[in-house]
Each structure stands twice: as structure tokens, then as C-alpha cells.
N, C-alpha and C positions, 0 to 999 in steps of 0.2 A: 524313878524316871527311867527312860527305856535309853538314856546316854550313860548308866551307870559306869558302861568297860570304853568309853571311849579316850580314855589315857589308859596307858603303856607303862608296863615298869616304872610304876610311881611318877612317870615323870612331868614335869606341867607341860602342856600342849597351848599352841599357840592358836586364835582367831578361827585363821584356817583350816586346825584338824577339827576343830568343834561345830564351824559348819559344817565339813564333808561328814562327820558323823551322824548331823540332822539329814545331809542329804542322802546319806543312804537309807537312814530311815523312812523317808520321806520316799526313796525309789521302792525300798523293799514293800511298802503300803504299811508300815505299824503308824504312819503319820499320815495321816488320810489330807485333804483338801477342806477347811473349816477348822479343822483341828485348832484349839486355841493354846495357846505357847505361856507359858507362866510368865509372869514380868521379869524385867532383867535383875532385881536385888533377889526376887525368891528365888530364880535360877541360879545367879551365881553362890548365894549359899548352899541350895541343895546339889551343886558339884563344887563346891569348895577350892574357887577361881575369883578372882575382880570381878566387878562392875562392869567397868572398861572392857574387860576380855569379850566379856558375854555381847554385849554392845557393839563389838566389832565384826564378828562372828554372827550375827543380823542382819547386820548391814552389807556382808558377803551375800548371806542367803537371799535380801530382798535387791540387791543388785544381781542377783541369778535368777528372779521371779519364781523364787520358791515360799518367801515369807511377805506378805503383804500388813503392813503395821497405821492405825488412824489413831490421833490422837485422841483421848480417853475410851479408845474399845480396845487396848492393847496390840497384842500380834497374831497371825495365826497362820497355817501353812495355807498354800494356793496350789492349783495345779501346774506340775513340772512343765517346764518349754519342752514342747517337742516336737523343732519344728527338723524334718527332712527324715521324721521318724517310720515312716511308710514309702520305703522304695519299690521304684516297679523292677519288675524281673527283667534281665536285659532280653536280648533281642536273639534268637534262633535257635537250635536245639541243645538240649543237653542237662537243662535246667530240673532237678528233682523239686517236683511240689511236696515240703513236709504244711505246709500253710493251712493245705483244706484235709478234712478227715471225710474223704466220700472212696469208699471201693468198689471196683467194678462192678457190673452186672450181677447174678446170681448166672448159676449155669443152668437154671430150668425159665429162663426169659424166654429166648428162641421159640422153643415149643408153645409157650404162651401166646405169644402175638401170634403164632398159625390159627392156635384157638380162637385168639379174640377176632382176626378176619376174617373168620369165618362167620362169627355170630355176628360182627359190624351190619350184613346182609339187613339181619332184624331191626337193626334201627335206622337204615338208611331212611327208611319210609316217615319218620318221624322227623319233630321240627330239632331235633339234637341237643338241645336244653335241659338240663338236670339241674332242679336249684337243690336239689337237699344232696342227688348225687344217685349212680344207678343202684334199683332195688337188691340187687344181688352183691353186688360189691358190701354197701350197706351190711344185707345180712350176715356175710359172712367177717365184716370187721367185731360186729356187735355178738357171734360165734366166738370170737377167741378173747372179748373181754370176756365174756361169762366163763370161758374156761378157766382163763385168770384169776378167776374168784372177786369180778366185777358184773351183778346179772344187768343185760344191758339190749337192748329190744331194738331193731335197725330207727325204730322211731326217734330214738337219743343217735343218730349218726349223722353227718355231715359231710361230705367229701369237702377236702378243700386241694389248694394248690400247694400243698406242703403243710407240712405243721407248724414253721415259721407263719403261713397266711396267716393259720389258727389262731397264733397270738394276737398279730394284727387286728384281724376283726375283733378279737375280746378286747383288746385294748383301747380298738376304737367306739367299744360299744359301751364300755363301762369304766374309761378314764379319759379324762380333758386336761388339757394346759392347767398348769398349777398341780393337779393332782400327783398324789405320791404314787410310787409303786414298789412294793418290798421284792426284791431278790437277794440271791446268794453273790457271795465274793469269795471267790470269782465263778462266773457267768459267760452263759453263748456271747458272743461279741455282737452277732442279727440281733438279738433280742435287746441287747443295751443301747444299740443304733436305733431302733425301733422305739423305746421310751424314750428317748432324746428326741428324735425328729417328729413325735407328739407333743413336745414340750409340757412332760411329764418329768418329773423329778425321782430319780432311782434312789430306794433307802437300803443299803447292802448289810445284811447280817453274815459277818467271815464265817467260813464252815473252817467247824473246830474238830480233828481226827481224836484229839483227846480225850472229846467230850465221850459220855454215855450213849451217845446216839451215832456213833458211826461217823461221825462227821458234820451234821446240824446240831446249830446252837440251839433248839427248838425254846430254851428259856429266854436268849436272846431274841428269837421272834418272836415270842411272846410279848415280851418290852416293846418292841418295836412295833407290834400292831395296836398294844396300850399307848405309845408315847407319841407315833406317826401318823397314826389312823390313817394305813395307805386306804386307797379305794381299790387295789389290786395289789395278788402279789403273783410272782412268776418263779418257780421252783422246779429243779431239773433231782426226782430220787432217785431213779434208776440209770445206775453210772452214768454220774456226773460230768456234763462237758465245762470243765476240762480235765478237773479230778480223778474220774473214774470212780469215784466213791459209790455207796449204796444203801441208802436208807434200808434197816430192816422192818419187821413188820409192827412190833413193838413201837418200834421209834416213829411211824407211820400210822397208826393209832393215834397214839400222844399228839404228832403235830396237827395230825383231822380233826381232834378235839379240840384243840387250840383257832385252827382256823375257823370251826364251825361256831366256837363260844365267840370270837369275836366279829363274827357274821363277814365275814371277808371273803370274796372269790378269789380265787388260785386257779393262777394257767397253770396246770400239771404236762409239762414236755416229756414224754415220755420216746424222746425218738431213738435211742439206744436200747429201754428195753427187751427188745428180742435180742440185741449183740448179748447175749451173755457167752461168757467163753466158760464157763465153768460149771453150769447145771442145763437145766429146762425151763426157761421163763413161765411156764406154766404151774412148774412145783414151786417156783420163787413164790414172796411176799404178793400179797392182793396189789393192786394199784392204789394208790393213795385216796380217790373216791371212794373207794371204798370205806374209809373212815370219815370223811370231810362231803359225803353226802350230795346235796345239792350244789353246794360253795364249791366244787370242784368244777373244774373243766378242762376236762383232759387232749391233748392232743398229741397223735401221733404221725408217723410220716412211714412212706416208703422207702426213703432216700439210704440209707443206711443199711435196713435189714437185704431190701433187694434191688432196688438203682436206684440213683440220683436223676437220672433220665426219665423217669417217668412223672417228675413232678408232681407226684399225689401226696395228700397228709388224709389228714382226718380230726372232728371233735366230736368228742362224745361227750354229754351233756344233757340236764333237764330238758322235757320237750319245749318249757316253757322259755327256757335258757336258747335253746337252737333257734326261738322262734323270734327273738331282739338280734340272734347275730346274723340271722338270715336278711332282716331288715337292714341291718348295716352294710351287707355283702353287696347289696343290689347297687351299693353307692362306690362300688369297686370293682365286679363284675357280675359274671351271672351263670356261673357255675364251672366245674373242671369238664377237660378234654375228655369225652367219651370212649376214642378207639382204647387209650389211654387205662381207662376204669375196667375197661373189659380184659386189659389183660391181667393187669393189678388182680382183678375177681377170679381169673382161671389161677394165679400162684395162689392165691389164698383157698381154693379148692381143697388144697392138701399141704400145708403152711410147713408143718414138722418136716417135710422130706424135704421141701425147699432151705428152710432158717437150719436144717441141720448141717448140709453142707457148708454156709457160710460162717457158722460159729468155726467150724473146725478150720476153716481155709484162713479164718480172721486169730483163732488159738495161734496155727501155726507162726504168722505174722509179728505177734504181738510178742511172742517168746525170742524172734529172730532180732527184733529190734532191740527188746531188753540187753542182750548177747552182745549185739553189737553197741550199746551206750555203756554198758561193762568193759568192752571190748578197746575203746576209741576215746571217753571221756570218764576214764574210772573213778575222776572224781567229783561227779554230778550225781545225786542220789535222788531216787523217783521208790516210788510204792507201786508195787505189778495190781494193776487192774483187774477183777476178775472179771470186768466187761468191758463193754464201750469199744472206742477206737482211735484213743492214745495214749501215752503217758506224758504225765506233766511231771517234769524233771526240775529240780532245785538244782540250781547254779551256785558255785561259790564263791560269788562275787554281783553285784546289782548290776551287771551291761545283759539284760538280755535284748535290750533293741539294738545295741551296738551289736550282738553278734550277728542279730537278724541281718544287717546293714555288711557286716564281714562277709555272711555267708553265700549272698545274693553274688559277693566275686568270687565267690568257689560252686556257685551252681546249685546253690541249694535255698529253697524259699522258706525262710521260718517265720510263726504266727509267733511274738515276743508277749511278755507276760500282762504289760500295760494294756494289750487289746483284750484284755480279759474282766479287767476292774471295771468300776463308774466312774474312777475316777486316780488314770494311772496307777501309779504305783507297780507291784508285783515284777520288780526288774530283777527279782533275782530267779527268776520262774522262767519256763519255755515250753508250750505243748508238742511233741512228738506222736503223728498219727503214723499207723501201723498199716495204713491203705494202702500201701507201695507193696508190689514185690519183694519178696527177701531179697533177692539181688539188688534191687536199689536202692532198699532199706540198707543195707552194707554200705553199699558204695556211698550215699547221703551222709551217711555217723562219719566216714572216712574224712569227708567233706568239710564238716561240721565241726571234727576235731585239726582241722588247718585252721579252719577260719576264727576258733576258740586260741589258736598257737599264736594269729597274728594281731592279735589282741594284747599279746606280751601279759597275759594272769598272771596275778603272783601264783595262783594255785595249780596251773596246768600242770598236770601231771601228778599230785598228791593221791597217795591213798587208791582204794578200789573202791568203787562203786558200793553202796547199800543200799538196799529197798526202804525208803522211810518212811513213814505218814507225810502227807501233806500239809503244811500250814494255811 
């Protein structure tokens, strides 16, 4: 049982340690929401306590709405209360956003939107409607998949509104209420809002650092696409939001084969991608379609490699595949901003000198912040990214919405680890994006480590900091 260490120096613990031991379980996600609870006689023999104790110790947990119990279905955990767990950020300046992971502009935008107003001239004359999206843009996104070691023809492209739209439409095109949908745990926080507000059901396979695969359980998705028959799943390989992890190529083989034998489409998010901090996205691993074929459907965004501001994603996909989510699209809109695509199309002109400066402006960031979580909470230990654009740091102790809640009075906005599950849990977790200045990335941790002080940890202050895998 996973309460094996929850007595101390031999000694018997009463009720209420052996709730708070379920309920940390229960915060840190090892006790999921259905999870079913052994009866109270096989419980209290397999930790070697009364009847009575165990029974009282329930009845703590389902007067906390943590354990909900019916008579002959036994008990099982439920989702933790949490209510006033999303505060707004107060009012006027000063406020450091760690919450969203978006970095400025790229520094060859400027010069692009001159380009793009100037060619705007050529389509003013036209009705300004692009349903699939402009031809050049297009071919230059379907350019750097095939460099990628994906060959890919502007015919398989799509412009959308973001690569969050992307999921969207896929999800609206090939999953309904009731249907299930497989993702990772933990997951974008849009994209698990987005399965819920389809009233679609999310079935999470934990990424395991231990495993053989870098981080996917890829055998546990396997079970899970035997056991759940999602009709979709949604999968983020290339550095992981929130993880940072990174399917390698091997491991992306194996799951393409896995997806493709059980005939399952896969939203492939790839909106980190080009953030690598530590090689060339082009010498990395193929994209995941590349092994999973048609059942792939990849999307990617601008938001990240070059601004958030420009609102562009993109899906690449079968033509016959673009040609159901273009049908869906029409019942949402009717295609992306044009001046918009034009400028998107001149950075993508010459991509390597644009995405080169921003890996190195995003290296430097990510190195600065590590320093200062070293620096400020030497004893929260995180694994250095070699992409993306945070680190997810392990806390030691289950308050990450309480700190989230601390730190909003010290100025600092934190995304807590429960916005990351389907279904809470992950309180001992915290995502730190590296989008900030170094300067304010310093000043934040500063922040960050008061508002962890006035929390009263027993741990504050333990040990230095280590790089660990993720759970």
C-alpha cells in the first residue's frame, strides 16, 4: 500500500495522522479521484491498526470530501474541495507573471510586418478569406516539416488560430460527449478545459522519467487505448508542457506503432518544438507522424517560437483528414487574420536566423532561473529542461495552491500543480516559466521564497537544491 511510512518511530498514530497521510496522497495525485480504497478490515490488517481507527480516519477524510463511501460499493477517493483555489492577481503594478509561459516578440518581427505591408497592397483587391490559409505561408510551414524529417506538401496544412484552435477543431471533429480522450499527466491546462467543456472524459497515463522511454509510459498507453478505447488522444513529445521532457526517436517509433495498430488519432502538440535550448530542431528526432502515419495530427503554433501576438498555429494532416476539420471550422469561423499570415510567412522565409536567436535569449533565461530556484528555495528540486519554457519543480511538501495563494501577496502569480491534472491532485508540483527577464526572474524566486517562508514549512530552508526527474 502507498501508506506503508505513514507511522513514525514505531509508534501507533491516531485517526487523524492516517487521514492526513490519505490526504496527502490524495494532493500529491498517487490517489487519483475513483481510486477505490480497500474495506476497512483488509485495511486495517494490511497496516496493522483496529477496525475502529481505520473507520474514523474515513469518516475525517469523507467529512473533508475527499472519500465518498455507498453502501455495498465500498469507498473511493473523490475530487479534493477547492474552493478559492484560483485567485485573481490584485490590482496595479508590480505583479511578476510566473502563471503563463509566453516570451516576448522575436527581434526580427519589426522588419516583418514592414514586409508583410507592403505585400498586404496584393490582397487588398481580394475578398480576404483564406479557408485552408495563405499559399505561401502554407508552403513554407510544410518546408520545415519535411526538413524535420516529416515530407509534407502545403496541401496537408491548415492555418489556424493557434494550435490550441487545432485541438479544438480535432476534438470537435472526432470526439462527442461520453467519448473518452487519452492524454499525459500531467497536461496543458487549455487542452484539459477544452476536453471537459466537450464533455468528453480525459483518461491520463502518468509520464514515468524512469521508464525506458524518456518519460512515456508508452506500455501504459498501450493498456489504455486496449482498456478505454479513447476515440482520441492528445499528446505533447517535444518538451513537455509542463515537464519539459522529450520523447526520443525510438520511443516515437514504438508509440506511432502503438497508435497506428490501435487505429486512434493523436492531436500531436508540438508548440515547443523549435524552443530547443540545446541542439537544432531540425537534427532532433522526426515528429511523431512520422511514425503514426495518417492517425497523427499535428499541430503547431507561433505563439512560443515567435510571439504570442500573432495568434497563428497550424495542422498538418492527411488531405482527407483537413478536409472533415475544415468542415467543422466553418461552424466556428472562417479562417485566420491575413495581414497577420503575411508576416508569420516573411519570419518563416529564413526560420534558422530568426528561432536561433530566441533559443539562445530563452538558454540564457532558463539557466538564470534555475540559479535563482538554487539560489532562493534550495530545497525544491526540478530537472533542467533541455527545451521548452519552464521548469516544473517538486516541492517538499503538498501546498502548491497555498503557495500559489501566498505568493499573489508577495507579487508574484503562480500556475499550482492541480491546474495541470484531470483530476487535482499534483500539489506537491509548481510550473516556473523562464519568459521573464533575468532580472525579474530573480526578483520573482526572491518573492517566491517569502511567500514559501510564510507558509511556516517544516522544510524551508533544507538541503540544496538538485536536478531530479520528474514524477
Amino acid at each position: 500500500m502507498v501508506l506503508g511510512t505513514w507511522r513514525h518511530g514505531g509508534s501507533r498514530r491516531g485517526a487523524a495522522d492516517l487521514a492526513g497521510a490519505v490526504e496527502m496522497q490524495v494532493l500529491d495525485g498517487q490517489l487519483t479521484p475513483g481510486t477505490r480504497l480497500p474495506a476497512e478490515r483488509e485495511m486495517a490488517d494490511a497496516l496493522g491498526v483496529s477496525r475502529t481507527l481505520v473507520g474514523a480516519a474515513l469518516d475525517r477524510l469523507r467529512a473533508d470530501g475527499l472519500v465518498a463511501s455507498r453502501r455495498g460499493a465500498g469507498s473511493w477517493i473523490t475530487t479534493p474541495r477547492r474552493g478559492g483555489l484560483d485567485p485573481a492577481p490584485p490590482e496595479g503594478a508590480g505583479l511578476i507573471d510566473l502563471a503563463r509561459a509566453s516570451p516576448p516578440a522575436v527581434a526580427g518581427l519589426l522588419p516583418a510586418v514592414d514586409v508583410a505591408r507592403r505585400r498586404l497592397c496584393e490582397e487588398l483587391t481580394g475578398h480576404g478569406y483564406s479557408d485552408l490559409g495563405l499559399p505561401d505561408l502554407r508552403a513554407r510551414i510544410a518546408e520545415r516539416y519535411t526538413a524535420r524529417g516529416l515530407p509534407t506538401s502545403p496541401a496537408q496544412v491548415m492555418v489556424t488560430n493557434g494550435a490550441h484552435h487545432g485541438f479544438v477543431l480535432a476534438l470537435r471533429t472526432l470526439a462527442g460527449p461520453g467519448d473518452r480522450v487519452l492524454v499525459d499527466r500531467p497536461s496543458y491546462p487549455n487542452a484539459l478545459e477544452a476536453i471537459r467543456a466537450a464533455h468528453t472524459l480525459a483518461v491520463p497515463v502518468g509520464l514515468d522519467p524512469s521508464g525506458r522511454d524518456g518519460g512515456w509510459d508508452i506500455e501504459g498507453i498501450e493498456a489504455a487505448l486496449r482498456q478505454a478505447a479513447p476515440r482520441l488522444a492528445y499528446l505533447l513529445v517535444d518538451f513537455q508542457n509542463p515537464t519539459g521532457l522529450r520523447l526520443d526517436a525510438a520511443g516515437r517509433q514504438r508509440l506511432g506503432s502503438v497508435l497506428a495498430k490501435a487505429r486512434t488519432p493523436v492531436v500531436v502538440d508540438e508548440t515547443h518544438a523549435e524552443v530547443d535550448l540545446e541542439g537544432d530542431p531540425v537534427a532532433g528526432p522526426p515528429p511523431l507522424a512520422a511514425f503514426a502515419g495518417d492517425w497523427a495530427i499535428t499541430v503547431g503554433s507561433a505563439a512560443k517560437s515567435h510571439w504570442g501576438g500573432l495568434r497563428l498555429g497550424w495542422i498538418r494532416a492527411s488531405e482527407e483528414m483537413l478536409g472533415r476539420l475544415m468542415a467543422a471550422r466553418y461552424t466556428l469561423d472562417l479562417g485566420s487574420p491575413v495581414f497577420e499570415q503575411l508576416v508569420l510567412a516573411e519570419l518563416l522565409t529564413d526560420p534558422d536566423t530568426v528561432l536561433r536567436g530566441r533559443r539562445e535569449e530563452m538558454r540564457v533565461r532558463r539557466d538564470a532561473l534555475a540559479d535563482a530556484v538554487r539560489e532562493y528555495c534550495p530545497h525544491w528540486s526540478f530537472r533542467l529542461p533541455s527545451g521548452g519554457l519552464s521548469l516544473w519543480c517538486r516541492l517538499p511538501e503538498p501546498v502548491s495552491t497555498r503557495l500559489a495563494v501566498a505568493a499573489v501577496n508577495h507579487g508574484v502569480q503562480l500556475a499550482p500543480g492541480p491546474r495541470f491534472g484531470t483530476d487535482g491532485g499534483l500539489e506537491s508540483w509548481v510550473r516556473l516559466p523562464f519568459s521573464q527577464p533575468v532580472e525579474q526572474l530573480q526578483e520573482a524566486m526572491r518573492r517566491v521564497s517569502a511567500a514559501a517562508a510564510s507558509l511556516r514549512l517544516s522544510s524551508v530552508g533544507r538541503g540544496p537544491a538538485v536536478d531530479t526527474p520528474v514524477a
